[in-house]
Each structure stands twice: as C-alpha cells, then as structure tokens.
Backbone bond lengths (Angstrom), bond angles and torsions (degrees), N, CA, C in turn:
res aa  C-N    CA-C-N  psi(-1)  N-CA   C-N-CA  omega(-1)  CA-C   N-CA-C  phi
1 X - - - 1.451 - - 1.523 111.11 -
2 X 1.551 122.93 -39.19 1.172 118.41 -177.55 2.103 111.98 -83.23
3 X 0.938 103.69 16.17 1.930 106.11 159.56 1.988 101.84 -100.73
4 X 1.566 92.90 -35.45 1.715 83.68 173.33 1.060 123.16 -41.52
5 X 1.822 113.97 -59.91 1.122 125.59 -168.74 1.809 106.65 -98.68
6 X 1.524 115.50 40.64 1.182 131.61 162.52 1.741 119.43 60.34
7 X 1.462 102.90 15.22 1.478 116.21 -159.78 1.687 87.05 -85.44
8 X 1.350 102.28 138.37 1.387 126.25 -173.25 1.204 102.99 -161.49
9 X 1.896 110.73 155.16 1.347 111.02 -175.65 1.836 91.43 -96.47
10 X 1.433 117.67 167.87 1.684 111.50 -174.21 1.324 103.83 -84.62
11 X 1.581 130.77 4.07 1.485 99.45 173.69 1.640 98.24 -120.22
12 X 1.603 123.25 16.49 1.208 107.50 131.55 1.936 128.85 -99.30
13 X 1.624 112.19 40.04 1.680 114.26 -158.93 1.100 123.54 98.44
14 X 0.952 114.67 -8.74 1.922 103.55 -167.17 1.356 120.94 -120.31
15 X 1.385 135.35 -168.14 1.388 117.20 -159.51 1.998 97.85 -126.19
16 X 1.494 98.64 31.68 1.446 99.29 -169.55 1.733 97.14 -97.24
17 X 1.799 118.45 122.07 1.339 122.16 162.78 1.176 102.05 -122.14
18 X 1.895 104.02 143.65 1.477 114.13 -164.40 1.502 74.59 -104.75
19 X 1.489 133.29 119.99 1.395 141.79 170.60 1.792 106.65 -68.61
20 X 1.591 106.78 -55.83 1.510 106.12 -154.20 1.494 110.61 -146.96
21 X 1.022 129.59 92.38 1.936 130.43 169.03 1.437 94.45 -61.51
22 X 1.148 108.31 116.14 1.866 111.91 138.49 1.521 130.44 -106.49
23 X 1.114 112.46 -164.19 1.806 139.71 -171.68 1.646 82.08 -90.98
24 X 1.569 122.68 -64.04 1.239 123.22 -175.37 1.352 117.01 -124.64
25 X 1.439 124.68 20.63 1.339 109.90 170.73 1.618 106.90 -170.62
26 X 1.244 114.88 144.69 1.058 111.23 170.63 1.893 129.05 -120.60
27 X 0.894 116.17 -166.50 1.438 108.14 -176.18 1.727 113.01 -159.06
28 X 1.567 108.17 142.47 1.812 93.39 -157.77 1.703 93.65 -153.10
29 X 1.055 159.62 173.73 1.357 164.11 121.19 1.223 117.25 -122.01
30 X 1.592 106.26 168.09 1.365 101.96 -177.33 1.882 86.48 -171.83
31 X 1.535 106.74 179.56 2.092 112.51 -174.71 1.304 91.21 -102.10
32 X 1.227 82.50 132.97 1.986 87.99 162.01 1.475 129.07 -72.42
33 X 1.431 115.10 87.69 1.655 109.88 -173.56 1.802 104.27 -49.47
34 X 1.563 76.75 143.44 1.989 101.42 -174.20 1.461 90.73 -52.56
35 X 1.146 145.35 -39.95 1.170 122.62 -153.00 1.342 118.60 -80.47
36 X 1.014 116.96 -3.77 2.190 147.97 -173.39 1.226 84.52 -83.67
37 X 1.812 129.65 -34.41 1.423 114.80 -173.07 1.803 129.60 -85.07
38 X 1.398 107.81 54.15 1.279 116.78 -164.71 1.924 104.92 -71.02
39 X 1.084 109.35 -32.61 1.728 97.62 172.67 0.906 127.23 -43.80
40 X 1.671 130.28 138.49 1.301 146.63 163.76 1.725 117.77 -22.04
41 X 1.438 97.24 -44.18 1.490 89.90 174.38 1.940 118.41 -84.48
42 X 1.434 105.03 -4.60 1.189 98.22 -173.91 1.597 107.51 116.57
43 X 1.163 114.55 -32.87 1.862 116.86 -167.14 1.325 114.83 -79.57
44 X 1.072 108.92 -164.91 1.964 102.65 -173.71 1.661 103.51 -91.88
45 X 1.319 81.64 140.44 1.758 82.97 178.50 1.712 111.35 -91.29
46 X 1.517 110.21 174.06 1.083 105.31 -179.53 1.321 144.50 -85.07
47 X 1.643 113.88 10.51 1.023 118.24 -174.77 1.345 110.99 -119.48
48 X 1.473 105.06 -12.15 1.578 122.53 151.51 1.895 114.72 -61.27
49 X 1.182 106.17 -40.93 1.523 124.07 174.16 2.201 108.13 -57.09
50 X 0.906 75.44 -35.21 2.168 88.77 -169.71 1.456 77.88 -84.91
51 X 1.241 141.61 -99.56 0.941 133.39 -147.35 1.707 138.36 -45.45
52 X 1.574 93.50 -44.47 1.661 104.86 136.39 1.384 140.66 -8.23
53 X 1.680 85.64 -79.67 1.595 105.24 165.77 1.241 129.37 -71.58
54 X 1.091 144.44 -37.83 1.697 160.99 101.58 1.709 108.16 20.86
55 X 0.616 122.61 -72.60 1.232 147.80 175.21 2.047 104.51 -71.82
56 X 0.425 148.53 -6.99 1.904 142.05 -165.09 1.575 98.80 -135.66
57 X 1.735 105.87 -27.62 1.070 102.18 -155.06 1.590 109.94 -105.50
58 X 1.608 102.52 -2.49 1.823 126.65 171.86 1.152 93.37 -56.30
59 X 1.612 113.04 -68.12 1.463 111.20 -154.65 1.522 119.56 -105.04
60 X 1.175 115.09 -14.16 1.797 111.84 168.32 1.992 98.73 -106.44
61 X 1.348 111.28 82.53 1.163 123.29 -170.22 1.544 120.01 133.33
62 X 1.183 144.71 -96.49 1.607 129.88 -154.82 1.911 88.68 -79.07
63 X 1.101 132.72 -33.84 1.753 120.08 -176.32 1.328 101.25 -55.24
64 X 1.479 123.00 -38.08 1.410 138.69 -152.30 1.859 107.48 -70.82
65 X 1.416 94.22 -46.01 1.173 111.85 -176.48 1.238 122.87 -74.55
66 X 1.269 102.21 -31.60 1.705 108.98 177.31 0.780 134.50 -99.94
67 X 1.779 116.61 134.84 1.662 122.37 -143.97 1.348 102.49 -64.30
68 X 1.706 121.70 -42.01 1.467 105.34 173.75 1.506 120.71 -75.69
69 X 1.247 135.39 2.62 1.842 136.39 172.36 1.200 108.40 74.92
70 X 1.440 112.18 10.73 1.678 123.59 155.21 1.652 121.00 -38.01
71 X 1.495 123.07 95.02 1.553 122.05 165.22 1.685 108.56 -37.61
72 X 1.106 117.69 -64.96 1.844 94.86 179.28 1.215 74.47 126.51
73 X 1.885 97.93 154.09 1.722 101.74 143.42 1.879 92.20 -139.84
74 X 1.590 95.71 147.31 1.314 116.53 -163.91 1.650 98.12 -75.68
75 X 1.651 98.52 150.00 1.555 110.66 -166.55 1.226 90.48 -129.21
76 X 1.181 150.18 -28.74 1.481 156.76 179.48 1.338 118.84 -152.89
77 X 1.169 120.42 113.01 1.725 134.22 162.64 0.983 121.95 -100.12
78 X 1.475 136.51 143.36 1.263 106.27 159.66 1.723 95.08 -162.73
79 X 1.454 119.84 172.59 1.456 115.44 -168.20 1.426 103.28 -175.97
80 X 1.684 110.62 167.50 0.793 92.54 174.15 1.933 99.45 -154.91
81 X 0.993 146.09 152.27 1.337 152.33 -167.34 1.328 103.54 -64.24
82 X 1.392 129.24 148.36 1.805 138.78 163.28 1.496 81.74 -105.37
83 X 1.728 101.45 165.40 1.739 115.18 165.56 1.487 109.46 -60.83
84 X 1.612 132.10 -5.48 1.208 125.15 -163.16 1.468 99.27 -110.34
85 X 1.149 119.99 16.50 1.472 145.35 158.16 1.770 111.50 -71.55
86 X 1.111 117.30 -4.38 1.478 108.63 -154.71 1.683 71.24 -120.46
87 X 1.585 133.42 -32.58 1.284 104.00 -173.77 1.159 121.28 -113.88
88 X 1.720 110.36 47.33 1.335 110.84 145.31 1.362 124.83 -124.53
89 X 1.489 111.06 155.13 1.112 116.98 -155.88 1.595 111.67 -138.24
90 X 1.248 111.49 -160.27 1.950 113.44 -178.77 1.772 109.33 -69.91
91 X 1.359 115.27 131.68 0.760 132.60 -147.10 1.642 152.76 15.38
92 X 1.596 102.82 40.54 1.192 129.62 135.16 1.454 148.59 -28.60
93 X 0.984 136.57 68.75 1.616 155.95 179.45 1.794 110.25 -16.18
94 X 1.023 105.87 83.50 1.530 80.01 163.41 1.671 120.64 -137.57
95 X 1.098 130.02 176.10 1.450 146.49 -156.30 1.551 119.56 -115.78
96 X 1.387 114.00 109.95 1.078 150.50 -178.60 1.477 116.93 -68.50
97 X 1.343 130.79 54.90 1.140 121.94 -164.97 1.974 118.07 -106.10
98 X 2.038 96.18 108.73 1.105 92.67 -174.55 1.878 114.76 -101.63
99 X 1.734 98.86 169.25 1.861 101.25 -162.31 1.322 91.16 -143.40
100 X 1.329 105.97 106.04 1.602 110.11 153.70 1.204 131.67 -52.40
101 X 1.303 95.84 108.86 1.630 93.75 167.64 2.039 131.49 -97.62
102 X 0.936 91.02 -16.34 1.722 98.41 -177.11 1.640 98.83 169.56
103 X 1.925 106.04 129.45 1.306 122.87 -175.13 1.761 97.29 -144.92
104 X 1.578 100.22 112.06 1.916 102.91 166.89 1.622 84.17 -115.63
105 X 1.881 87.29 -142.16 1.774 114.76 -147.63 1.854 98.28 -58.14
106 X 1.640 94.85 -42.12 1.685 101.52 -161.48 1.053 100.60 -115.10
107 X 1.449 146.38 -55.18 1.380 139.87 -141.55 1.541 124.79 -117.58
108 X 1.396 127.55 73.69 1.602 108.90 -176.69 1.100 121.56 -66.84
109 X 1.217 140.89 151.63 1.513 153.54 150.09 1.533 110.21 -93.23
110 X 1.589 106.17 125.61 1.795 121.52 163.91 1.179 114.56 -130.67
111 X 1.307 132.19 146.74 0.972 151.54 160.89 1.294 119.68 -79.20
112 X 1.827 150.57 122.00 1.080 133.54 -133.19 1.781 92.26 -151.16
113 X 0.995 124.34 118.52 1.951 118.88 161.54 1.374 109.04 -127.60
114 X 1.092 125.63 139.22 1.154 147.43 145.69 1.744 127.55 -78.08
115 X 1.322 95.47 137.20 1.446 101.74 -171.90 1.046 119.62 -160.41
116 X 1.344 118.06 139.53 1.421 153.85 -147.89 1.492 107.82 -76.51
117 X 1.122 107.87 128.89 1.775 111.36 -170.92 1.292 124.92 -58.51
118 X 1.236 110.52 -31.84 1.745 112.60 168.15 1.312 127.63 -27.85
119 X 1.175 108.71 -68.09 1.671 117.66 -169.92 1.904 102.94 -129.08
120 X 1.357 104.41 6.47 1.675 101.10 -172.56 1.776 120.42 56.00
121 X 1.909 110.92 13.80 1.542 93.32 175.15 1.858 96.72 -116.77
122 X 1.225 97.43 -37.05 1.622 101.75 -159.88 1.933 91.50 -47.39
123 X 0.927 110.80 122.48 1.721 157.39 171.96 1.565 92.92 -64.40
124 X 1.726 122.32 87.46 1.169 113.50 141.44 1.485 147.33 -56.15
C-alpha cells in the first residue's frame, strides 16, 4: 500500500525521512504527491491525509513499539482537517508525528498529527 501512495524511503527514491524513534514518540515526513490533492481548492484532501498517516505511522511508530515488529492493521482511524489544511498542497513537506499511547498482547493504541512544514506545529 505504501508504493500506492508513493511512500518511499529517499535513499531508495522517495521523499519518506524517518526524523526520530522514541520510547514514546516518533517523528517521520515525507511530499504530498499531487495526486493526494483531490480538493476543489487543489490541497490535500482528507482521506488522502488518513491514509498517509496510516501507513507512515505502521512502521515509523506502532512496528517500532512492538516487541514482535508487527506493522499492525488499523481497526479505527479517524481525523479531521485544521484551516491550515487548505494550505497544503503537491509536493509539500509535512511531518508525521506518532505517540504511543498503550501497547499489550493484541491491540496498540497511537496517537498520530500531522504537520505542516512551516514551523512543524500548525496541526493538519
């Protein structure tokens, strides 16, 4: 799924950097391929946005965490756009920042934001 959505690390092509592994958090970016930009105005839409994160956030974050290095498969997503959503667009930088919240036998929980390359806070 992540060649679908063009996710690659950059020293095999692609614009995916794993910034930071933690104990509780990690940190990752990557460009938003134009084609994620299906909104009316041009910017990334939101289900291009989940999937993104979904995907970046398997393996630089819940694989990381888990004692077996299990990618996961997602049981609930969900999200929702800030106004600073409208100003990003095709190939645009932004940051993947995942937060453990609780990992047993079967089920992890993370907490996941995305953010906008400018200043790394504005909350896509």
């Amino acid at each position: 799924f992540g060649r679908l959505l063009g996710l690659a690390m950059e020293e095999d092509g692609g614009s995916v950097q794993v910034l930071s592994l933690g104990a509780r958090e990690c940190l990752a970016s990557c460009r938003i391929p134009p084609w994620l930009c299906g909104h009316p105005s041009g910017s990334v839409t939101a289900p291009g946005l989940v999937a993104l994160f979904d995907e970046i956030s398997s393996f630089a974050g819940a694989m990381y965490w888990d004692p077996l290095l299990r990618p996961g498969v997602s049981v609930n997503l969900s999200g929702a756009l800030t106004p600073w959503a409208a100003d990003v667009g095709p190939g645009d930088t932004v940051f993947i920042r995942s937060r453990k919240q609780q990992f047993g036998q079967t089920l992890g929980f993370i907490a996941v934001d995305v953010l906008h390359e400018r200043d790394g806070q504005q909350r896509v």
